[in-house]
Structures are given as C-alpha cells and as structure tokens.
N, C-alpha and C positions, 0 to 999 in steps of 0.2 A: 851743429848737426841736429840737434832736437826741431830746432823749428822748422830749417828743411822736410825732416820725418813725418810733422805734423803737417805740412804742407802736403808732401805725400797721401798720408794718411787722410786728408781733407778733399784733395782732387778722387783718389781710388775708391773713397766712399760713395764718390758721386754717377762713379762707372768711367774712372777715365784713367787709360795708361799712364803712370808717370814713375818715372825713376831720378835717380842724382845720377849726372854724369859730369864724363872728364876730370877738371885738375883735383877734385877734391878726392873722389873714386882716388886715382891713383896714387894719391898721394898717402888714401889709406892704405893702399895694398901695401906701400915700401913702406906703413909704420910713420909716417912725416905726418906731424900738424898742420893743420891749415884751415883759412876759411871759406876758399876757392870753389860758392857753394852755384852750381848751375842743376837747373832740376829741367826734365824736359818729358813732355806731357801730351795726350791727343786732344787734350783741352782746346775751346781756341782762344784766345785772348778776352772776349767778353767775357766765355765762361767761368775764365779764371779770376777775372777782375770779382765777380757778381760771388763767386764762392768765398773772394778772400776778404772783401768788403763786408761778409754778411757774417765774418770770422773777427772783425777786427781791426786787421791787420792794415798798415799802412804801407801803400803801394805808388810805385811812380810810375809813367807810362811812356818815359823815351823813348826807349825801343819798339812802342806796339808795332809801329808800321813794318819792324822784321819780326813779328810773331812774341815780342820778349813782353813781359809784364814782373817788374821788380819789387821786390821787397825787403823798407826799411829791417835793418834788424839791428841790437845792440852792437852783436860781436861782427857784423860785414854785412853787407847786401845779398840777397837771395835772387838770383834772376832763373826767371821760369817761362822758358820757350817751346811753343807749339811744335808737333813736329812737323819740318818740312824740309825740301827742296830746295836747291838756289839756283838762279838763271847767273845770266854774268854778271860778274863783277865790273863795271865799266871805270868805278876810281880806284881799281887794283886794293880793295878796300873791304868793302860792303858790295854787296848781292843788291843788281837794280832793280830784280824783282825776285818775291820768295811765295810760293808754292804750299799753299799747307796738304800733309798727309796725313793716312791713317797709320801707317805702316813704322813702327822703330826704328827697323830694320834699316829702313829707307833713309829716315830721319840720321843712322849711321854713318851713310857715305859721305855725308857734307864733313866729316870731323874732320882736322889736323891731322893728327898723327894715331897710330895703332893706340900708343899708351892713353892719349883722352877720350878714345871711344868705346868704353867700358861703360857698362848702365849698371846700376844698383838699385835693389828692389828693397827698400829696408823695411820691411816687411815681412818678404818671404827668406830675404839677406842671398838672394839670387842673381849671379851676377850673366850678363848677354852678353857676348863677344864675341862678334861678325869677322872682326880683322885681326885675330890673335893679337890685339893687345896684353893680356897674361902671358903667352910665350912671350912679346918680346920684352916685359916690364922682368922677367924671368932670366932673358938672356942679355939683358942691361942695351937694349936698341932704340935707338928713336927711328921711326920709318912711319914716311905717309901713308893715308890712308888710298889707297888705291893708285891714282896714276900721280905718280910725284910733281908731273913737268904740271897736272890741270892746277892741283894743290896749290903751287908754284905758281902759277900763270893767276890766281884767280888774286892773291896778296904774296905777292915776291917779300915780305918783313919777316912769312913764314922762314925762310929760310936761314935767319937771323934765330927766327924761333927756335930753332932746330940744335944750333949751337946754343942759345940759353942753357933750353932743357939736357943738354949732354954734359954742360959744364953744371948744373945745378946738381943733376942723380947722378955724375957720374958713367953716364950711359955711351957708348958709340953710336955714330949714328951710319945707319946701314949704307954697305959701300955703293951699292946701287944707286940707292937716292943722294948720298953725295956726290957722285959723280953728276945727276943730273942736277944740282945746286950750283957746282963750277960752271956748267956749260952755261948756264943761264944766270950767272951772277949777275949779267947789268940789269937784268929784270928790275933790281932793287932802285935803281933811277927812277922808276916809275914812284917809289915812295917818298911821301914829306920828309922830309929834315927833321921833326919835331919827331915822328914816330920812330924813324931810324936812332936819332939818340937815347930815346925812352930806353928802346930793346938794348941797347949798347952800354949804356947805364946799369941796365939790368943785368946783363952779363958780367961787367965788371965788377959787380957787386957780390956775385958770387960767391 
C-alpha cells in the first residue's frame, strides 16, 4: 500500500489525476488483505515512465500499448494505467484499440463489475463511485458495470468472473445480470482453454 500511495503521491505532485482502484479498494472496504494493487491516472504512459524513472523505481513496459506501465515491487507488482476508453475486443480478450481520456469518470465505464470500480484518493482518503459499487459491496452483490450482455460480449471469462468473486465474498450475484450470463453461456467458447481453467481453478480454490 505505501508504495502505491507514493506512486500517487509522485504522479499528483506533478498535476496528474490518479487514484488506487478496484481489487485492492474493495477488498479494503470488506477488511481483506491483499496486494491486488492497480492505480489509474490522467498521466500518459511516457509521463509516467519519465516520473518514476527519475524516482527510482523499476518499471516494466508490457502493457504500454493498452496504457499500463508496471512496477517491480517487493510485496506484488503495481500496474498504473492511463485513463481511457476501449474499442472492441476482437480476441474476446483485450481491447484492439484504447482511447486515452481526461475524464475518471469516463475511465469508469470500462470496469467489471460495480465492486471494482471504486477509486481511492489516499490522500484526501476520498472515495468516487459512479456505479454504486459501496451500495452493492454493502448489500453483498456482484453486478456489471453497466450493460452486462457489452461486459459479456467484450470477454465472456467475466462471467466465470462473476462466480469467483461471489464464491470468494460470499456475495450473490444480481438476478438480472445472471439471467443475462445463462442466455449467453456459450459466449464462453470464444475463450482459451488455459484461461477458462485458470478462473476454474480459482474458484475451486476458494
């Protein structure tokens, strides 16, 4: 958590939005440990690279081409992505093309589910919540972020996701958006073999 903060604290001094979001965020609100650290920022990837370079820090650059720029850290990796957009998914996977923005907000609507798209300011300790994520992390729900079937459509593994996250908190997950998981089960044919076991694994691990 420190070095995320100072990550924060390193981009916000330079004049640049950035918060921790999703698994970590949530995972502090239920009280759970974890090192599930994503930070997301109006930075754009040079920027980020040129501030955390000039800091130190050791940084890998996988991801740059979708906005991400990561960093080594003891206790787990820190990945720190620009905000943006995504066009379509063409390998039911990854985004063929991503769009950077100025907007959070904006940067919001791409998330999973309510409960991951919670921002935290640890700074001001201010949290943003576009899609009542708090109501449902409050009424124990997993629910996509906006339209379930695009969610769905964009990486059918969410779906898979869905039940992780319900068997990991405990959570139900909203009838709506289950209903719209049955009707579109085979979606999940679209996904490898290697990743459908991963998440299956995961669940069972439970």
């Amino acid at each position: 958590m420190k070095e995320a903060e100072r990550i924060c604290s390193l981009l916000s001094k330079q004049g640049y939005e950035t918060y921790i979001v999703g698994g970590f965020v949530r995972d502090m609100l239920l009280g759970i440990s974890g090192f599930d650290l994503d930070i997301a920022t109006s930075a754009k990837p040079f920027e980020t690279k040129k501030i955390l370079n000039k800091h130190g820090f050791k940084i890998y650059e996988a991801g740059e081409k979708f906005g991400t720029i990561g960093v080594v850290s003891p206790k787990g990796n820190v990945e720190i992505t620009t905000f943006r957009k995504e066009g379509m998914y063409s390998d039911s996977r990854r985004p063929s093309k991503v769009s950077f923005v100025l907007s959070v907000k904006e940067d919001s609507k791409r998330r999973d589910f309510t409960i991951n798209s919670i921002y935290y300011n640890p700074a001001t300790h201010e949290f943003l919540d576009w899609h009542e994520g708090l109501k449902d992390l409050k009424n124990k729900e997993i629910k996509f972020v906006g339209s379930a079937f695009k969610r769905i459509k964009e990486d059918p593994l969410r779906m898979l996701r869905a039940v992780r996250f319900a068997a990991k908190l405990g959570f139900n997950i909203n009838k709506k958006d289950l209903s719209v998981i049955k009707k579109n089960s085979k979606l999940i044919r679209k996904t490898s073999a290697q990743r459908i076991k991963e998440e299956l694994d995961r669940i069972i691990s439970q």
